[in-house]
C-alpha positions in Angstrom: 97.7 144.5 53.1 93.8 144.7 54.3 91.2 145.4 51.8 88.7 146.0 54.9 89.1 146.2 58.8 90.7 142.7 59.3 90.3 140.9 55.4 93.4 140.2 54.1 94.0 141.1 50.2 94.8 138.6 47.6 97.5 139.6 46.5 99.9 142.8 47.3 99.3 145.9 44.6 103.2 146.5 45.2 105.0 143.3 45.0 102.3 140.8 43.7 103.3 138.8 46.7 99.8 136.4 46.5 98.1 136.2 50.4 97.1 132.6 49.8 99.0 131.1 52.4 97.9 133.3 54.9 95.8 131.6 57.7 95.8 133.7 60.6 93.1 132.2 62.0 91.8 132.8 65.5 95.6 133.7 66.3 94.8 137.6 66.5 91.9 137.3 69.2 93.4 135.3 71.1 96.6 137.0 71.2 94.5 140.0 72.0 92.4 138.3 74.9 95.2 137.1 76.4 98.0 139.7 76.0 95.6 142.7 77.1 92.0 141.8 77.8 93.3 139.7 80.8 95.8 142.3 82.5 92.5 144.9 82.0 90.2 142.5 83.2 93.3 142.2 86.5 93.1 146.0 86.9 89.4 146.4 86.6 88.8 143.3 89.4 92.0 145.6 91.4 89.8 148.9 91.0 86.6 147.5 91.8 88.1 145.9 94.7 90.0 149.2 95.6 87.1 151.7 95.5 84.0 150.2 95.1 82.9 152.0 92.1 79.2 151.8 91.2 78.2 149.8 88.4 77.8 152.4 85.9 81.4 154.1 86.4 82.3 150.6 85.1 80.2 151.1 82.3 81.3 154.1 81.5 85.3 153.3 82.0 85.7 150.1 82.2 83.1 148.6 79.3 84.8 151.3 76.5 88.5 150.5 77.8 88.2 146.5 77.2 86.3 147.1 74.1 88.9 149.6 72.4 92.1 147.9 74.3 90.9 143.9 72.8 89.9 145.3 69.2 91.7 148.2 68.1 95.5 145.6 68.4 93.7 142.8 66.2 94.9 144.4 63.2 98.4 144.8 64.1 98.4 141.3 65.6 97.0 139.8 61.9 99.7 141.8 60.1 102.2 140.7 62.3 101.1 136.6 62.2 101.1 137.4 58.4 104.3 138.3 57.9 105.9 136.1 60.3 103.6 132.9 58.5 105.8 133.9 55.4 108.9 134.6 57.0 108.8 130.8 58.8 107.0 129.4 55.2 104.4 128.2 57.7 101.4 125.6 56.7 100.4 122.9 57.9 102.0 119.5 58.1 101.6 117.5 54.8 99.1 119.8 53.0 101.7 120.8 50.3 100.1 118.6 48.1 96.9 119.1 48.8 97.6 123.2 48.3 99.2 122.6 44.8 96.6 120.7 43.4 93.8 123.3 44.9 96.0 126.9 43.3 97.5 124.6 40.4 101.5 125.5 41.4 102.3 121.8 40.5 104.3 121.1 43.5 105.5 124.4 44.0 105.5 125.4 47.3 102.5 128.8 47.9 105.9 130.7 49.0 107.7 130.3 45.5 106.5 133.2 43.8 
């Protein structure tokens, strides 16, 4: 489904399933800021409140831990807005049109394949 880290492929080397009408968008990161990075940034405010760490325990725990826990989920999260874009035929209102004049499907909704 990726052809790099978070680009999505054309189209599918299994099914031929064309990625065109896949828009993802901003929708990973901020699914990923605010599912995780804000109960991490909760628990770092909680342990520096807690214990008083100096600044460069946080630098070595706390920097690394938001860095990993906010990008390593972005790839999931694209898959999954992917595949639930196509499950739900998602686009945007009234740019049916507008798409099959752009990919030449003549009216054809991207999802008729």
């Amino acid at each position: 489904m990726f052809v790099s880290w978070l680009k999505v492929v054309p189209r599918c080397d299994h099914c031929g399933l064309d990625y065109r009408f896949a828009a993802p968008d901003d929708g990973p990161a901020f699914f990923s800021l605010c599912i995780i990075a804000l109960p991490l940034t909760a628990f770092v405010v909680w342990l520096q409140v807690a214990f008083d760490p100096p600044a460069w325990v946080h630098l070595i725990t706390s920097v690394p831990v938001m860095a990993l826990g906010t990008l390593l989920p972005l790839r999931p999260i694209k898959g999954w807005l992917v595949a639930s874009q196509y499950v739900n035929r998602a686009q945007e209102a009234g740019t049916r049109g507008l798409w099959s004049d752009l990919h030449g499907t003549s009216g054809a909704s991207d999802f008729d394949q």
